[in-house]
C-alpha positions in Angstrom: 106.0 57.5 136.5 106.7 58.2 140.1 106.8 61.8 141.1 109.8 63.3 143.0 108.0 66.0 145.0 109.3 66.7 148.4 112.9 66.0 147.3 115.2 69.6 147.1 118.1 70.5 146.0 118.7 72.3 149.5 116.7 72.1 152.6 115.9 75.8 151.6 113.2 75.4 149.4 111.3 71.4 150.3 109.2 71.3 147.0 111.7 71.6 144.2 111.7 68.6 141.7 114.4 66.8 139.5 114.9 68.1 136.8 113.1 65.6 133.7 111.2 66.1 130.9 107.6 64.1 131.4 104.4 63.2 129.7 101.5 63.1 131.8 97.9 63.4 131.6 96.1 65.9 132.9 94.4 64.1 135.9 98.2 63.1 137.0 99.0 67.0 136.2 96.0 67.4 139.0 97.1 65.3 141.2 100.4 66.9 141.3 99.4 70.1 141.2 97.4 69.2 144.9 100.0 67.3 146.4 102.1 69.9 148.0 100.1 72.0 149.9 102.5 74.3 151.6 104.1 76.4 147.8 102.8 78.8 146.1 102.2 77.3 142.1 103.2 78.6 139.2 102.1 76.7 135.4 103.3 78.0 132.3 102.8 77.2 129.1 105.3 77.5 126.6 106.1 76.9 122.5 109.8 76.3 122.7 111.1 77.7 119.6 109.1 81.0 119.9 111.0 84.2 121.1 108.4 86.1 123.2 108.1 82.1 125.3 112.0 82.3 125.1 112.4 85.6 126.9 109.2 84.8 129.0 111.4 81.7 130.3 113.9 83.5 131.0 112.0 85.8 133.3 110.5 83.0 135.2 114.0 81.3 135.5 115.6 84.2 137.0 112.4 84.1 139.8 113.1 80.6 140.3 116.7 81.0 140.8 116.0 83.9 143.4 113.4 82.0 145.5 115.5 78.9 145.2 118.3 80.9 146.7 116.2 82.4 149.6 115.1 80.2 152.6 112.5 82.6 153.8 110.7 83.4 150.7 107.7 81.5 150.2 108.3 78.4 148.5 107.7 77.8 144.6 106.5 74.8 142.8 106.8 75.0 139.4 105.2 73.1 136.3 106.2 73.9 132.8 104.1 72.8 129.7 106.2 72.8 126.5 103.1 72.2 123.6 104.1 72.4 119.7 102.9 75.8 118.4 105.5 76.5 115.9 107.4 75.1 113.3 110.1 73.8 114.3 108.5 72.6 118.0 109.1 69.1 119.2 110.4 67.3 122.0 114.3 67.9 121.8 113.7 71.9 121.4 111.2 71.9 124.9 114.0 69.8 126.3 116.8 71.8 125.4 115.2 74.9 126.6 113.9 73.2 129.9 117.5 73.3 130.5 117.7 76.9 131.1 116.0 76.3 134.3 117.7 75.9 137.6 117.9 72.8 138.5 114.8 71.0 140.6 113.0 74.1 140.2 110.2 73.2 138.0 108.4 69.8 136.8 109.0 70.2 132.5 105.7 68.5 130.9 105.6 67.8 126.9 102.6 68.0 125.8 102.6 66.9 121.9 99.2 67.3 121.4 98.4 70.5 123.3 96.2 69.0 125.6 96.7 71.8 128.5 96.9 74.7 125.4 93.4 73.3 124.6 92.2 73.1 128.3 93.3 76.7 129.1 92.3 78.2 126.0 88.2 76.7 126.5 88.9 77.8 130.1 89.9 81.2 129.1 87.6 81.8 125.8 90.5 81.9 123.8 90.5 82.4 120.0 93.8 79.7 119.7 96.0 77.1 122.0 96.8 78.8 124.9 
C-alpha cells in the first residue's frame, strides 16, 4: 500500500491525503503517523453505526473543513479508525460514513478486529475497546 502523504487538495494545507478506505497494521499506522513532521495529528476512533461516533464525526469534519479552508492555520493530519463495536458495523457502513469527510482531509483505517480499540483501551485502562 503506498501512502499519499504530502499530496493536497490545495497548496493551503501540504498534508491532506486521498481520500480511501485502508487496512493497515499498526506499525504502518506508526510510520505514518511520524512521517509528516510539520501537522498537528488528530486519531479518532470510531463505530460507524453508533450515533454519539456519528455526531462526533460530524464535529471533527466541520474542523477539517475549516482548517482545510484556511492557509494560515496550522496544518491538520488526520487518521480515522472505523473498528466494529455495534451491530450492524462492518466495512461498507465505516466507508459510507468516511464519506462525510472533506475530501483528502483524513487517512480512513478499518480496523475489523479492533486492533487500535484494543491498543488504546490497555493504554488508557479502559474497561472495553476504546
Amino acid at each position: 500500500m503506498t501512502s499519499s502523504f504530502g499530496v493536497a487538495p490545495s497548496s493551503a494545507n501540504a498534508c491532506f491525503k486521498e481520500h480511501a478506505m485502508k487496512q493497515i497494521s499498526v506499525d504502518q499506522l506508526k510510520d505514518r503517523f511520524n512521517q509528516e513532521r510539520d501537522c498537528v495529528k488528530l486519531l479518532t476512533i470510531f463505530s460507524p453505526t453508533c450515533l454519539l461516533c456519528q455526531y462526533g464525526q460530524g464535529v471533527i469534519a466541520e474542523l477539517y473543513e475549516k482548517i482545510g479552508a484556511d492557509a494560515d492555520t496550522p496544518a491538520l493530519e488526520g487518521f480515522s479508525i472505523w473498528q466494529p463495536v455495534m451491530d450492524g458495523d462492518n466495512l461498507a457502513a465505516a466507508k459510507t460514513q468516511a464519506e462525510g469527510f472533506p475530501h483528502g482531509s483524513t487517512e480512513h483505517i478499518w480496523d475489523g478486529e479492533t486492533v487500535f480499540g484494543n491498543l488504546f483501551a490497555k493504554t488508557l485502562n479502559l474497561k472495553g475497546v476504546a
